[in-house]
gemmi code that builds the backbone of each chain (N, CA, C; Angstrom):
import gemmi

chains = {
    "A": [
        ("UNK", (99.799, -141.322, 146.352), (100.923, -142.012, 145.715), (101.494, -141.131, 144.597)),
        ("UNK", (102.989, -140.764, 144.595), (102.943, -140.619, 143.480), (104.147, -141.345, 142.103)),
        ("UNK", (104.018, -140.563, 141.347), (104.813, -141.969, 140.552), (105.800, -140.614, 139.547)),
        ("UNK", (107.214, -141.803, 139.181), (108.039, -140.963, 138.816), (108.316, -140.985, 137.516)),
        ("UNK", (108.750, -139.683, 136.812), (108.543, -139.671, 135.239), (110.215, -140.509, 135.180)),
        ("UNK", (109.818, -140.858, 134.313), (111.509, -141.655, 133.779), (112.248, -140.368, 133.534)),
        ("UNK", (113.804, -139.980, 133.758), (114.818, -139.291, 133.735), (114.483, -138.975, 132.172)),
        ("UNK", (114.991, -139.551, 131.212), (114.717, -139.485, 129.863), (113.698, -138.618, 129.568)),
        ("UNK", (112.182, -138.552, 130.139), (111.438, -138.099, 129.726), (111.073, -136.675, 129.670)),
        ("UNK", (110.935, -135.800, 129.064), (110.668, -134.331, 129.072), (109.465, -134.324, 129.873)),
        ("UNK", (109.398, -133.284, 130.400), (107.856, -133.207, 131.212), (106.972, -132.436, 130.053)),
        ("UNK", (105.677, -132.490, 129.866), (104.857, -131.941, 128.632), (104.790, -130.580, 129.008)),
        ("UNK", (105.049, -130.315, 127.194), (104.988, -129.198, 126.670), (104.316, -128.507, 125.776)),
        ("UNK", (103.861, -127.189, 125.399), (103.426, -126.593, 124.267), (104.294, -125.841, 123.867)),
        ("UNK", (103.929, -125.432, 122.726), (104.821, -124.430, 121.628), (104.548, -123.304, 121.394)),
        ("UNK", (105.651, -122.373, 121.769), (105.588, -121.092, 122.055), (104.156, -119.813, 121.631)),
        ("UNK", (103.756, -120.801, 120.292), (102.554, -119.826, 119.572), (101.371, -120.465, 120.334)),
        ("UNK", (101.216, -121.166, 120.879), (100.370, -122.018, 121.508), (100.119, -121.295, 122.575)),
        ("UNK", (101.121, -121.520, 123.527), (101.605, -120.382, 124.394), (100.917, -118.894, 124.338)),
        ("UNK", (101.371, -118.190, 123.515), (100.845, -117.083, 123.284), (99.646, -117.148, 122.816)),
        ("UNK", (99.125, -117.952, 122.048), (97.587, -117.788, 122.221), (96.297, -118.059, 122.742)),
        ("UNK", (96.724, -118.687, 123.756), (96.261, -119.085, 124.885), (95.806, -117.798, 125.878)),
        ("UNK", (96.993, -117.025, 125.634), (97.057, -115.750, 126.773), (96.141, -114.746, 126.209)),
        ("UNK", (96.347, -114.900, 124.918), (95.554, -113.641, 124.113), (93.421, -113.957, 123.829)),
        ("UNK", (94.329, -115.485, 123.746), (92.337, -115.634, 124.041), (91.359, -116.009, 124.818)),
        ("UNK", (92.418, -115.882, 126.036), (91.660, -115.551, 127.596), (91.584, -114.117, 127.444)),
        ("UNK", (92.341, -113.248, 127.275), (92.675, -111.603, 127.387), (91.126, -111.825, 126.800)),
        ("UNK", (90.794, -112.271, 125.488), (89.752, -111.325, 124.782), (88.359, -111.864, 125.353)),
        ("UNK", (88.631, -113.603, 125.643), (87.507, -113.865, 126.049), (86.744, -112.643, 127.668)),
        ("UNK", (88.049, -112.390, 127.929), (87.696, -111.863, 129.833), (87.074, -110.525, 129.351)),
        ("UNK", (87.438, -109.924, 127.823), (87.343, -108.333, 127.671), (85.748, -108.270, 126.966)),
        ("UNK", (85.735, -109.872, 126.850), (84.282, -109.721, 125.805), (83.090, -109.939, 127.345)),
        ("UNK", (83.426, -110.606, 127.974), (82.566, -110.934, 129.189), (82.013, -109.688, 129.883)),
        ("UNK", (83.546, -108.745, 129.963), (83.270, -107.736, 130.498), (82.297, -106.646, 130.144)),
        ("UNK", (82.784, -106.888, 128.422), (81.265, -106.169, 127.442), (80.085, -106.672, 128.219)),
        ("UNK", (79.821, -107.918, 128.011), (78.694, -108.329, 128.002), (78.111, -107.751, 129.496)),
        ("UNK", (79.023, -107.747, 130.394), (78.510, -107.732, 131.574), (77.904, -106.341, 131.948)),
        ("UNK", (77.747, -105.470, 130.772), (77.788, -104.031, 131.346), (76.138, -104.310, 130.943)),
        ("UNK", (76.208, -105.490, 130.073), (74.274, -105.289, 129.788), (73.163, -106.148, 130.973)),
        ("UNK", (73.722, -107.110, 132.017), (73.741, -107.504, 132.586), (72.660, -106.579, 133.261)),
        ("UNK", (71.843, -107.414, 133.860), (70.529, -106.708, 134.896), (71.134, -107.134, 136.304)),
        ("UNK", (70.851, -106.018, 137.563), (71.585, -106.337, 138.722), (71.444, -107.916, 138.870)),
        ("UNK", (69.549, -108.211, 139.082), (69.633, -109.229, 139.550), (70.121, -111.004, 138.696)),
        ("UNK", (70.881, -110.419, 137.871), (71.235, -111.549, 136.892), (71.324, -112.977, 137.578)),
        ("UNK", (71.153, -114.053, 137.028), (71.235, -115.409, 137.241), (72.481, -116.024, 136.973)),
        ("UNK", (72.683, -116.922, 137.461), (74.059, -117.928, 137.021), (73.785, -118.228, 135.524)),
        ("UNK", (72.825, -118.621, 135.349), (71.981, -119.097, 133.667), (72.655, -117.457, 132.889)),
        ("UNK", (72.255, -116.534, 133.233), (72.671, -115.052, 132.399), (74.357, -115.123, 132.296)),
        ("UNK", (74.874, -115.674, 133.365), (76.311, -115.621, 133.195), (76.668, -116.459, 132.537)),
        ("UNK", (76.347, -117.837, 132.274), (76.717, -118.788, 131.537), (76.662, -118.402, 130.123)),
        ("UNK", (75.318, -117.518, 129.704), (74.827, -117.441, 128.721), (75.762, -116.420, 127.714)),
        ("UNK", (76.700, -115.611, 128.883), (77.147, -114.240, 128.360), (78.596, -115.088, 128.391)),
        ("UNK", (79.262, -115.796, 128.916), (80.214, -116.936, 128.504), (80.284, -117.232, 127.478)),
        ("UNK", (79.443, -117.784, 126.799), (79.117, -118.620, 125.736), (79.452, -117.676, 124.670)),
        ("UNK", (78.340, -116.750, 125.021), (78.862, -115.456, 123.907), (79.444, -114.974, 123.645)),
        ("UNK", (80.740, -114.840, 124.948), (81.781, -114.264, 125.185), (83.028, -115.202, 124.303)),
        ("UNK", (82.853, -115.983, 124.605), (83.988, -117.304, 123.993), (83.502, -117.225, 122.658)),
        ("UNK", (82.302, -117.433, 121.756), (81.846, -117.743, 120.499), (82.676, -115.925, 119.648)),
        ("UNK", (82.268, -115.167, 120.834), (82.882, -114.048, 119.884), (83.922, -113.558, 119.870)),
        ("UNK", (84.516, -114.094, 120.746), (86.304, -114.369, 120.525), (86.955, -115.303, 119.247)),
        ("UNK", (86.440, -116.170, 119.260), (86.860, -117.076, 117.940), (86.189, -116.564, 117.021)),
        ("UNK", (85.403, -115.447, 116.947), (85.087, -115.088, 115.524), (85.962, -114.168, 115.095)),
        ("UNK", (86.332, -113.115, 116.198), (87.394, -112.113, 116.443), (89.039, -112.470, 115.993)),
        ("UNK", (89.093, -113.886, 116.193), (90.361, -114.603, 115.804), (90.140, -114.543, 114.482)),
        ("UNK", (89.401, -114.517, 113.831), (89.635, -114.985, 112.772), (88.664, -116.331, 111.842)),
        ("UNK", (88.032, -117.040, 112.654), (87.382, -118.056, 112.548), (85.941, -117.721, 111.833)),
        ("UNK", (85.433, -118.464, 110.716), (84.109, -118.040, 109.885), (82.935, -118.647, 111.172)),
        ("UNK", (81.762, -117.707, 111.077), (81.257, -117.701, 112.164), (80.357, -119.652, 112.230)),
        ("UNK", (80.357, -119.135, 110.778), (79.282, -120.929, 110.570), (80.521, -122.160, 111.118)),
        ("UNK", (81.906, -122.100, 110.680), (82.735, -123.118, 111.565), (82.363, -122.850, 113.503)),
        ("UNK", (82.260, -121.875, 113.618), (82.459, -122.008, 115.311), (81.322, -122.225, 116.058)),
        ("UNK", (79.994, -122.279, 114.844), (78.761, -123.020, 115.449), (78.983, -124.414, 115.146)),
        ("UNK", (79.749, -125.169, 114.151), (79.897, -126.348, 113.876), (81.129, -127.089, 114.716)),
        ("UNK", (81.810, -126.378, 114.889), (82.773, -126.973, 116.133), (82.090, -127.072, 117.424)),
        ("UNK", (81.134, -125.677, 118.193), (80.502, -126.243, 118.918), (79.226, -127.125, 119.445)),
        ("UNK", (78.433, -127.314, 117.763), (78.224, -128.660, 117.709), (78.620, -129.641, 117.762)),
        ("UNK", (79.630, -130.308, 116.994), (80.572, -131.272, 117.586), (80.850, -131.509, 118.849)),
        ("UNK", (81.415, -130.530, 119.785), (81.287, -130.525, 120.837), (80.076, -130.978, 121.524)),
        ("UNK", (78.632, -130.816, 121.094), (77.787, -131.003, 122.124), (77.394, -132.600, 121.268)),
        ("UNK", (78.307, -132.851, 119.976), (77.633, -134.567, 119.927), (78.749, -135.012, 120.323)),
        ("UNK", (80.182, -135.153, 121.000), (80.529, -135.627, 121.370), (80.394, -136.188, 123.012)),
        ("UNK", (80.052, -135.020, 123.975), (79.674, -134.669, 125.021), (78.880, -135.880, 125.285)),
        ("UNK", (77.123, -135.667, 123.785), (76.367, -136.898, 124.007), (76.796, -138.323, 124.267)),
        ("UNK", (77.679, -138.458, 123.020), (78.324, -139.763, 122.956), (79.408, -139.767, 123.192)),
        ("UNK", (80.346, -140.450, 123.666), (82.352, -139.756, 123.725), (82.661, -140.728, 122.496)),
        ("UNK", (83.688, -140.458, 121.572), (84.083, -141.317, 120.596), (83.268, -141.525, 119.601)),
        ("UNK", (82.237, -140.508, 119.225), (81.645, -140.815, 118.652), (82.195, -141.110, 116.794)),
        ("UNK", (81.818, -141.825, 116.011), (82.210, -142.184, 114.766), (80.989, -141.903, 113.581)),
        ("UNK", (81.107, -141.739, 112.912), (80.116, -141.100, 111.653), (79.450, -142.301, 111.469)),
        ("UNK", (78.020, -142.846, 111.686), (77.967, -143.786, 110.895), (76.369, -143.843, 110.640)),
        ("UNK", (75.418, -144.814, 110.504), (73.929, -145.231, 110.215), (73.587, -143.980, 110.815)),
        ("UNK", (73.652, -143.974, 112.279), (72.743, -143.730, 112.601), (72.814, -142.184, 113.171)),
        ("UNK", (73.880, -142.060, 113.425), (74.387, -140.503, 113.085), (73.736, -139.487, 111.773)),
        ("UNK", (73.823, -140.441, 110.795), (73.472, -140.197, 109.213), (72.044, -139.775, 109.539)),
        ("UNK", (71.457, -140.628, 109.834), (69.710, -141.053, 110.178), (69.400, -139.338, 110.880)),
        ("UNK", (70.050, -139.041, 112.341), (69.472, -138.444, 113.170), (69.906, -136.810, 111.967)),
        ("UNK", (70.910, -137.144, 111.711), (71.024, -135.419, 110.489), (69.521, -135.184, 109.737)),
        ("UNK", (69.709, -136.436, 108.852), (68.641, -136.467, 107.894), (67.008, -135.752, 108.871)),
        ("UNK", (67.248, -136.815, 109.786), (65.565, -136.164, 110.366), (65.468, -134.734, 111.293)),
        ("UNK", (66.800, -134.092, 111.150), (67.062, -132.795, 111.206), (66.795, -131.734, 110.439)),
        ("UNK", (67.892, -132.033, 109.250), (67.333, -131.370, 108.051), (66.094, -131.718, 107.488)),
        ("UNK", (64.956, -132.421, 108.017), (63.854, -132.593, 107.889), (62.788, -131.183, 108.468)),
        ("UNK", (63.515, -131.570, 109.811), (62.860, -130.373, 111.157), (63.086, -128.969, 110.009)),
        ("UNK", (64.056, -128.584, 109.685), (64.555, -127.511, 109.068), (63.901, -126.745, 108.304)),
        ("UNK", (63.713, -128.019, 107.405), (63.138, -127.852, 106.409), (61.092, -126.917, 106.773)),
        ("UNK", (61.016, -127.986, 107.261), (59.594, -127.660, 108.460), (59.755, -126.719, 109.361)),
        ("UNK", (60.871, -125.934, 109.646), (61.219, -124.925, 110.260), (59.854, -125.223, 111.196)),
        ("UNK", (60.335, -126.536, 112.375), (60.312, -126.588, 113.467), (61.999, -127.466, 114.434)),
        ("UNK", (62.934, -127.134, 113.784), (64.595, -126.803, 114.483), (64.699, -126.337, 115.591)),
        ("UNK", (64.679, -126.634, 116.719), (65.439, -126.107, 117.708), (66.706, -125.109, 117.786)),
        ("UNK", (66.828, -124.523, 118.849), (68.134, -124.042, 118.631), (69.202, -124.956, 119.178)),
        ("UNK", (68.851, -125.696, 119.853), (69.565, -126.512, 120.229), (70.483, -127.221, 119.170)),
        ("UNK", (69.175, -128.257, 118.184), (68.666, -129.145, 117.456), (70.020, -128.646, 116.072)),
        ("UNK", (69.921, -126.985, 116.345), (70.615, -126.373, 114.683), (72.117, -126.550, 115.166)),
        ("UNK", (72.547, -126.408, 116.399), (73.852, -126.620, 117.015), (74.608, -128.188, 116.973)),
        ("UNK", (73.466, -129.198, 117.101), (73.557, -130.420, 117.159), (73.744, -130.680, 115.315)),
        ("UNK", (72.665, -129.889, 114.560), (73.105, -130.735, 113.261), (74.059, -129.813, 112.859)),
        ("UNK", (74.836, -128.603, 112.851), (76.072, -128.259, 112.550), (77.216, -129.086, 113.073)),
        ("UNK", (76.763, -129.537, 113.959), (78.056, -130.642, 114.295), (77.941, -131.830, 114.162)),
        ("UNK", (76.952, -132.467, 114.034), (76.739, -133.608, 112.588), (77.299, -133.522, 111.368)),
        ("UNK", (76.850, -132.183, 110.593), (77.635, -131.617, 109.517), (78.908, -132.157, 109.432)),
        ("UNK", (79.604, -131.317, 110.838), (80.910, -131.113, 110.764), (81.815, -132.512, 110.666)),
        ("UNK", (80.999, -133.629, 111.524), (81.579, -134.658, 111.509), (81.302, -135.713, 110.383)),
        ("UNK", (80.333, -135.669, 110.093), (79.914, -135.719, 108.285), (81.433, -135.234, 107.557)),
        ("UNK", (81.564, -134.491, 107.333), (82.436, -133.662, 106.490), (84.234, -133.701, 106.660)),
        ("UNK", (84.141, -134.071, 108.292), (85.417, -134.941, 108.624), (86.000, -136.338, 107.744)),
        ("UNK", (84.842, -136.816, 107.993), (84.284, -138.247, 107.434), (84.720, -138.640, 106.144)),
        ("UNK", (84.201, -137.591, 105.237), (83.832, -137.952, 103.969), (85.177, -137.358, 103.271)),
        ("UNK", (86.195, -136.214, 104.097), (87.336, -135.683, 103.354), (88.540, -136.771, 104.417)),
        ("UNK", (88.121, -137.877, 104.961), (89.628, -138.411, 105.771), (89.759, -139.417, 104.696)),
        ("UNK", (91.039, -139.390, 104.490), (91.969, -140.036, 103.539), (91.320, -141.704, 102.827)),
        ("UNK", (90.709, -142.355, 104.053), (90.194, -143.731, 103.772), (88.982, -143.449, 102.452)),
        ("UNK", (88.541, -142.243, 102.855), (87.189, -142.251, 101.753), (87.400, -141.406, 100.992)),
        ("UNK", (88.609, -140.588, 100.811), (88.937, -140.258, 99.145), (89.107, -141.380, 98.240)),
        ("UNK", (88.701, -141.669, 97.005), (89.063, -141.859, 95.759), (90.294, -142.344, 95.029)),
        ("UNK", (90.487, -142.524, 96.195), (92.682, -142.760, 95.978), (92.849, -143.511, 94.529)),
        ("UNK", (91.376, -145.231, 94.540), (91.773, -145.746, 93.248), (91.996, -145.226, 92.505)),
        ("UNK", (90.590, -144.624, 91.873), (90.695, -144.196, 90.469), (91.469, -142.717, 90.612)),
        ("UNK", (91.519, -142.099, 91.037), (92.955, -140.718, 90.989), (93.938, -141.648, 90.468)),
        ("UNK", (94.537, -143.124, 91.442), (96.254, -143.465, 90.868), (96.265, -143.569, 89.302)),
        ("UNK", (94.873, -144.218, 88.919), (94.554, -144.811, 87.859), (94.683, -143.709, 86.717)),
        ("UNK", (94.156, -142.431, 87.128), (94.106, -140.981, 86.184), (95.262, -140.634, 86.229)),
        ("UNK", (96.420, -140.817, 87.487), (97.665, -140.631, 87.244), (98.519, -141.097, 86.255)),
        ("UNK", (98.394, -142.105, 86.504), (99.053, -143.157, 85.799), (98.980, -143.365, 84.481)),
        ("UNK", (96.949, -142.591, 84.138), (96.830, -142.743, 82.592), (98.140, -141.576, 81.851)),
        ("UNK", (97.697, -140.510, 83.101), (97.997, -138.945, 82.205), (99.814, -139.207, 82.255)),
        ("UNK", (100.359, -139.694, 82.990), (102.022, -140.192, 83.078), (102.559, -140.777, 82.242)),
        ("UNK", (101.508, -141.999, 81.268), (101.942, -142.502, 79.921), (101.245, -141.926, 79.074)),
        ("UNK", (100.488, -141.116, 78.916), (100.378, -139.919, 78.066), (101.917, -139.509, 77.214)),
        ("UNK", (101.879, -138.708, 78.492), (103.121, -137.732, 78.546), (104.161, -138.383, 78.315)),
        ("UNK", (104.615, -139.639, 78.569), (105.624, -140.843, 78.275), (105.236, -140.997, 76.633)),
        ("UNK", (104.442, -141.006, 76.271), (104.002, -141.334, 75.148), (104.308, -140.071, 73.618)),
        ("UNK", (103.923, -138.592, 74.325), (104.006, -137.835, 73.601), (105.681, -137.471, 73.821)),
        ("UNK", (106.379, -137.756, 74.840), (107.875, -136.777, 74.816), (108.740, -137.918, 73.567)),
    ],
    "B": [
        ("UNK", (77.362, -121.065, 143.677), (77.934, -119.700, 143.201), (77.133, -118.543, 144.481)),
        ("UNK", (78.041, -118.295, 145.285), (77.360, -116.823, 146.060), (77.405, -115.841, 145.687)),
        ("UNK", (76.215, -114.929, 145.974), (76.541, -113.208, 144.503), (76.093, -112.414, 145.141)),
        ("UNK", (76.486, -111.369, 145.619), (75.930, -109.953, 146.346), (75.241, -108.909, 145.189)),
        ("UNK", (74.111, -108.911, 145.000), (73.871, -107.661, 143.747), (74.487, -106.245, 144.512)),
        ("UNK", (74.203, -106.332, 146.041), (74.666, -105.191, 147.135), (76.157, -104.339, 146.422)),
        ("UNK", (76.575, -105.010, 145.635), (78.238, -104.377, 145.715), (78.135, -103.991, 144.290)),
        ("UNK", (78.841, -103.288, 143.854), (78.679, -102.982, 141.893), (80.453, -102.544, 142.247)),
        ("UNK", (81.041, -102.855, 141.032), (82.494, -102.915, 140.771), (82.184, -102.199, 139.093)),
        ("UNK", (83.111, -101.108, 139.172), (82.895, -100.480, 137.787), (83.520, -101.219, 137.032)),
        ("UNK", (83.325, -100.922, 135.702), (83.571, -101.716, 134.205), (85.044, -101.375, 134.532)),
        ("UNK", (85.344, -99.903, 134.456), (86.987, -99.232, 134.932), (87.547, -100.437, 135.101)),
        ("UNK", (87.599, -100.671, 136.572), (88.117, -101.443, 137.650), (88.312, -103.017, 136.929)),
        ("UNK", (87.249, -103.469, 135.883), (87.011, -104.992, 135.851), (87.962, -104.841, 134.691)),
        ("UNK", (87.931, -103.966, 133.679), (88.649, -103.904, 133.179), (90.303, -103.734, 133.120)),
        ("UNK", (90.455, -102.805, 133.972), (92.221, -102.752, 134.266), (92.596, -104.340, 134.523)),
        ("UNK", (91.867, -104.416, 135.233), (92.133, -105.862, 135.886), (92.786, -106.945, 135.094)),
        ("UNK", (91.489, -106.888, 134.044), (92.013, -108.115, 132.913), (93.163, -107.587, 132.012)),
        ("UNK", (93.484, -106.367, 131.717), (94.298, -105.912, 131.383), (96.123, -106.119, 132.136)),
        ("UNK", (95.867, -105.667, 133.261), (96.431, -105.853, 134.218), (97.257, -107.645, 134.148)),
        ("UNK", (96.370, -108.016, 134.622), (96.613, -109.496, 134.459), (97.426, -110.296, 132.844)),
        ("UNK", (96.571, -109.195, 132.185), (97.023, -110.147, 130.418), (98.808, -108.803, 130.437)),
        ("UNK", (99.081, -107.928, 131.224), (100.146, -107.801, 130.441), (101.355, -108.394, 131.172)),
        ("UNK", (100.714, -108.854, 132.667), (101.612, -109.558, 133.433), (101.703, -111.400, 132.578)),
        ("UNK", (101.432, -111.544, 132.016), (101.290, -112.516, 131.381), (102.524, -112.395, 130.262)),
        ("UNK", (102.255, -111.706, 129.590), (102.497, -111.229, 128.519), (104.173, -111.458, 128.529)),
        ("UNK", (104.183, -110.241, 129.796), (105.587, -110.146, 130.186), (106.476, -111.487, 131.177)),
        ("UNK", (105.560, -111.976, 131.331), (106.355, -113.414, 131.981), (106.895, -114.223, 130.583)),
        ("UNK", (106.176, -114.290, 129.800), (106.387, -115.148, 129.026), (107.385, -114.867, 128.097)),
        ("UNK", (107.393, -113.306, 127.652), (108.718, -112.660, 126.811), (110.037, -113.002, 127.740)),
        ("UNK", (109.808, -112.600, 129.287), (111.171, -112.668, 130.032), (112.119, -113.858, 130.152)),
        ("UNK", (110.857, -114.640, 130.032), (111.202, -116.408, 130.178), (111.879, -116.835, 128.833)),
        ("UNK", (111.629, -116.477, 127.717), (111.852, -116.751, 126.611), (113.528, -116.214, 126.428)),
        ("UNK", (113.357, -115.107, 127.028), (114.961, -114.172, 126.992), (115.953, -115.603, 127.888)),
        ("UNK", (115.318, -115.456, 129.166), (116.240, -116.392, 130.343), (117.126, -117.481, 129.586)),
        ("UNK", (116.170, -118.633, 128.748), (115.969, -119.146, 128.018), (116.810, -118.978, 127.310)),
        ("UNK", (117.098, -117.989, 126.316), (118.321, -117.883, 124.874), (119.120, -117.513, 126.297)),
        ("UNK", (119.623, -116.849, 127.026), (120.376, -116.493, 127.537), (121.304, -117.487, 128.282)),
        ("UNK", (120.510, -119.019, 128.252), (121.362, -119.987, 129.116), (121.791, -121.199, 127.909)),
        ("UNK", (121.209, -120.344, 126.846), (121.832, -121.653, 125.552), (121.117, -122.022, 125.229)),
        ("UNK", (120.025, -122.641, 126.028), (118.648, -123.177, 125.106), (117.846, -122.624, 125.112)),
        ("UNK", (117.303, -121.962, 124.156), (116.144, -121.354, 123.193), (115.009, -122.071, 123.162)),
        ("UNK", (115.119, -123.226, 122.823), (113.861, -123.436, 122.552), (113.268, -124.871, 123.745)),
        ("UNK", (113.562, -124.440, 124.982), (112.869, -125.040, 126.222), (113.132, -124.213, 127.223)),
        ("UNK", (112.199, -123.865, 127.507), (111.563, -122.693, 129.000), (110.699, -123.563, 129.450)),
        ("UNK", (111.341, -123.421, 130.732), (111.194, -124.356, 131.894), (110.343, -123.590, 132.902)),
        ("UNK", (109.851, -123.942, 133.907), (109.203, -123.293, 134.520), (110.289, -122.722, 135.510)),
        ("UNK", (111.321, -123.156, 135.889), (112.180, -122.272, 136.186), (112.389, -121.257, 135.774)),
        ("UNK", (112.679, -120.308, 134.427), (112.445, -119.786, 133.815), (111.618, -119.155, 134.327)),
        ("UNK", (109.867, -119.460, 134.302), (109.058, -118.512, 134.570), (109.034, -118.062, 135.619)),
        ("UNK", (109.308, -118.958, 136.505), (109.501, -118.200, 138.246), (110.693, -116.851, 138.413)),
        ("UNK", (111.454, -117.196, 137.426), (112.302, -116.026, 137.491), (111.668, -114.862, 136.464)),
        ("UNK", (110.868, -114.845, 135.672), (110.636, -114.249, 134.721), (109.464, -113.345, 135.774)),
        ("UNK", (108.483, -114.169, 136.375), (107.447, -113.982, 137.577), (108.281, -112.337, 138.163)),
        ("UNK", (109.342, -112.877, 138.584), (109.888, -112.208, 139.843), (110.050, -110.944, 139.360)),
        ("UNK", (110.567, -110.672, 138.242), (111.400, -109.896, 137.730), (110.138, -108.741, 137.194)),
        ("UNK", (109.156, -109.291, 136.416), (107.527, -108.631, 135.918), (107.134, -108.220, 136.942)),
        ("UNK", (106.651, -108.735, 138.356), (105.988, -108.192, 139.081), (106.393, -106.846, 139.542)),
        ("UNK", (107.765, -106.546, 139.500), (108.228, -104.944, 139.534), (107.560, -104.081, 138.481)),
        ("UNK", (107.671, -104.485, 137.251), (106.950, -104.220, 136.185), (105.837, -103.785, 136.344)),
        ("UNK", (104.843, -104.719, 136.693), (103.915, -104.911, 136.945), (103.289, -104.334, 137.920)),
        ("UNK", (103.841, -103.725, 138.997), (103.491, -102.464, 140.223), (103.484, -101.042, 139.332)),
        ("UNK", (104.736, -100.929, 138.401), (104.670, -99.587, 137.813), (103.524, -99.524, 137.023)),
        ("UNK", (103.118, -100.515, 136.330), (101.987, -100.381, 135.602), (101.018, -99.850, 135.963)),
        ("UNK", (100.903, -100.511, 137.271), (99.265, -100.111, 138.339), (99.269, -99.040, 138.610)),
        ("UNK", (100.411, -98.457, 139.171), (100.251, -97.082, 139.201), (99.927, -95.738, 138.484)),
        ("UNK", (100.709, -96.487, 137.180), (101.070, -95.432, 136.124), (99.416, -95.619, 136.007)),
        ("UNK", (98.791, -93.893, 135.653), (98.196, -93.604, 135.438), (96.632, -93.559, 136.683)),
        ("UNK", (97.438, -94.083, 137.762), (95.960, -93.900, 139.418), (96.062, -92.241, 139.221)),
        ("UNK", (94.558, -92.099, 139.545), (94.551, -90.840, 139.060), (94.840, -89.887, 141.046)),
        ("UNK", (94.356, -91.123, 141.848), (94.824, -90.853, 143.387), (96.370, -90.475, 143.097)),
        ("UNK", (97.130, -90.865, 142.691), (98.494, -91.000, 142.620), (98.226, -89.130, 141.845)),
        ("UNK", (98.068, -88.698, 140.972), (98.259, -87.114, 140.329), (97.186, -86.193, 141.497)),
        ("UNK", (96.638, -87.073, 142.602), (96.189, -85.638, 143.285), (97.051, -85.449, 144.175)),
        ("UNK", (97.486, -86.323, 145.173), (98.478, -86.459, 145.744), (99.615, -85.778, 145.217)),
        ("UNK", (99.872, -85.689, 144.381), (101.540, -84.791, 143.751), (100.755, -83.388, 143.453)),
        ("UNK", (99.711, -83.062, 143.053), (99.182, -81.669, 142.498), (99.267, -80.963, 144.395)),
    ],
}
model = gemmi.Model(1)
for chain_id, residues in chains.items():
    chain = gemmi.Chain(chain_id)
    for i, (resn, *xyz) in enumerate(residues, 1):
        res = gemmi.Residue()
        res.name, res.seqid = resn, gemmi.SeqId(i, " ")
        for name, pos in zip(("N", "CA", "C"), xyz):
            atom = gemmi.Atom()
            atom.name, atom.element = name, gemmi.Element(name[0])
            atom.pos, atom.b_iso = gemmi.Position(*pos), 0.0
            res.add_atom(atom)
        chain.add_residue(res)
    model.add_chain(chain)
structure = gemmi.Structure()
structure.add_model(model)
structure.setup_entities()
């Protein structure tokens, strides 16, 4: 079946820089693979290729530009969303960090485990800087003092 | 995934390739962009556009391959 876009409607689009960087970070991801692949043992595994992927993509976004500790925390995120879809910051999210940075601490962490709580972190840190849980009261309130201040002294 | 270890493809080869590929890219997307200002609107490239942009690179895109086969300089020597 198929179904028809309304006349009105633009068919979807991206934006030209979008566009272009899309192209450029396949180019680097394919040029980093290719690195990798020269270390590659004949009889390599699908697991070795995946693995040199991973590496390949992680060191492209570092190459962009990206601090290396964000692009382990983005792809943490990624692997707690994966777990859960939609996931939201809350108890028990909180809970499973904490008994992370526990492991850590005990430097018995996984590598997995360090990928998973960088993206706890990350969504932690989403969390705590989105607009609902800034401080808005008391800021208007400091505004407002320092505004009749200044009303006060001109 | 099927995999022959039997065959080895040089780095050379894997490389032009992606090269190859990223400047045919490259150049679709500049040409399309031209087509584009050239019919008044600038800022929507259509995939029409790229099919013509396609057409026009892949000439491009043969000289490239060549330029520099090193079969291609024994052949003329």
């Amino acid at each position: 079946m198929t179904t028809k876009r309304p006349k009105s409607e633009l068919p979807p689009a991206v934006v030209s820089f979008a566009d272009d960087w899309i192209r450029q970070c396949i180019r680097h991801v394919e040029l980093n693979m290719v690195d990798a692949a020269r270390d590659l043992a004949p009889d390599a595994t699908e697991s070795d290729l995946q693995a040199a992927a991973v590496r390949a993509f992680i060191s492209t976004l570092i190459d962009s530009g990206m601090a290396r500790e964000s692009a382990l925390e983005l792809l943490g995120q990624f692997v707690v969303e994966h777990k859960s879809p939609n996931v939201a910051w809350n108890d028990a999210a909180n809970r499973r960090r904490f008994a992370l940075i526990d492991k850590d601490i005990q430097g018995t962490l996984t590598s997995a485990e360090r990928i998973e709580l960088a993206g706890l972190t990350r969504l932690m840190r989403e969390h705590v800087d989105s607009e609902e849980n800034l401080p808005m009261t008391g800021a208007r309130r400091l505004h407002r003092q320092l505004m009749n201040q200044r009303g006060d002294s001109d | 995934m099927g995999h022959s270890a039997d065959v080895r493809v040089d780095i050379d080869a894997v490389t032009a390739l992606v090269t190859w590929k990223s400047s045919f890219a490259d150049e679709v997307a500049s040409r399309a962009r031209q087509l584009a200002s050239a019919t008044g609107k600038p800022n929507r490239v259509t995939l029409s556009h790229y099919r013509q942009a396609a057409s026009a690179a892949i000439q491009s895109l043969a000289a490239t391959i060549l330029d520099g086969d090193p079969t291609l300089d024994d052949k003329a020597a």
